[in-house]
N, C-alpha and C positions, 0 to 999 in steps of 0.2 A: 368960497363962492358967494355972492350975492345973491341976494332974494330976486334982482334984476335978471340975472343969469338965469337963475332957476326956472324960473314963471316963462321966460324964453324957450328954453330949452326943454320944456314940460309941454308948452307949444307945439314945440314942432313934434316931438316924440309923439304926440295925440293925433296931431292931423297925418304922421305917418301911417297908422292904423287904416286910413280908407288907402292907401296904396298899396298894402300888402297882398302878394299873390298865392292865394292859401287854397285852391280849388279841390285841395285834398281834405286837411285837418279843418278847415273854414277857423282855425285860431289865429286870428292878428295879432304883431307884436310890431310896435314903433322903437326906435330911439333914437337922439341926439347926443351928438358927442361934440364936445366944447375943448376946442384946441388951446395951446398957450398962447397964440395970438388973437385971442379970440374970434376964430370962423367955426361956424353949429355946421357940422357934418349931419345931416338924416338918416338914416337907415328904416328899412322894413325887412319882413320876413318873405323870400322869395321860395317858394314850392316848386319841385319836380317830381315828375311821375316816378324817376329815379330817386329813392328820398335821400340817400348818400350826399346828391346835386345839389340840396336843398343850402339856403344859406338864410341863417339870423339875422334879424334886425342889427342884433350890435354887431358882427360880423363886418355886415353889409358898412355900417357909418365907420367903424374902426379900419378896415379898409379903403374904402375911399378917399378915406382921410391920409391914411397913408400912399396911395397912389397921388395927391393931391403935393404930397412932398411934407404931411404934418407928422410931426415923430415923439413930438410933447404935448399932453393932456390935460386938461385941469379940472374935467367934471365927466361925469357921462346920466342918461336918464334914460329907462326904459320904462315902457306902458304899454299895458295889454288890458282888452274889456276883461277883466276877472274881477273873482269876487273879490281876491285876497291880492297884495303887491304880488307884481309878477319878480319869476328869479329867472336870471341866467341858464339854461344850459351849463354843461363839464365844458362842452367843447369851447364853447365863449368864453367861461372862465377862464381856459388855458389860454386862448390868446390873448386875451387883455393884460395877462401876467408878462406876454412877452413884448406890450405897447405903454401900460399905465404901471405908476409909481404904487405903490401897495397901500398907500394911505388916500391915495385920490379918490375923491368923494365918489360915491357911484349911487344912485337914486332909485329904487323899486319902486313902481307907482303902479296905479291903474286909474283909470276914466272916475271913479266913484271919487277919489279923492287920498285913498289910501299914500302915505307915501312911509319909504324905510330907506334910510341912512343909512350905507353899509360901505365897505371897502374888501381888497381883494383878500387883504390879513384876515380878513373874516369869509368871503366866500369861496377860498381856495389856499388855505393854510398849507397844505402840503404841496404846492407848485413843482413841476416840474424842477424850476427856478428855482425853487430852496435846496432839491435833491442833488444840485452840481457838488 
């Protein structure tokens, strides 16, 4: 991926954070996901009083994206006001395993500047997907 790419999609991941529906946790969580055709899916974090209901930033863009008809990935970015890189959720994990290639770049960041480089071989080594 490109630093062009990045700096985009770190964009949009940030300006996701004032969209997010958090009236419970008040925790914001942005991200952008960067298809193989290159079109930036956004996501935020949407809240319900039922917290089951609740759905993820990545969720939310990895979703769409595939309602959208995109089924190939090439980057993903997440950002939350913290102190430290924000991580994923189990449950994100596990879908991303069932949408992105296990080496596809995936971006931890937050608003301060922080960023970590990681992929799913590292954030969810035992996949459903490996135990077939």
């Amino acid at each position: 991926m490109t630093e062009a790419e990045y700096s985009a999609l770190k964009k949009v991941a940030d300006q996701e954070l004032d969209k997010a529906y958090i009236p419970y946790s008040h925790f914001a969580v942005g991200a952008a996901l960067l298809s193989a055709d290159d079109r930036i899916f956004p996501g935020c974090n949407i809240e319900n009083a039922a917290f089951g209901s609740t759905m993820c930033a990545e969720r939310t863009a990895i979703f769409s994206a595939v309602a959208a008809g995109c089924h190939q990935f090439k980057a993903l970015v997440i950002s939350g006001r913290t102190e430290s890189a924000i991580a994923p959720c189990g449950a994100c994990r596990q879908v991303m395993v069932e949408w992105f290639d296990k080496k596809m770049p995936i971006y931890l960041t937050n608003t301060s500047g922080k960023v970590v480089k990681t992929d799913l071989d590292h954030l969810l080594p035992a996949s459903f997907e490996d135990l077939k």
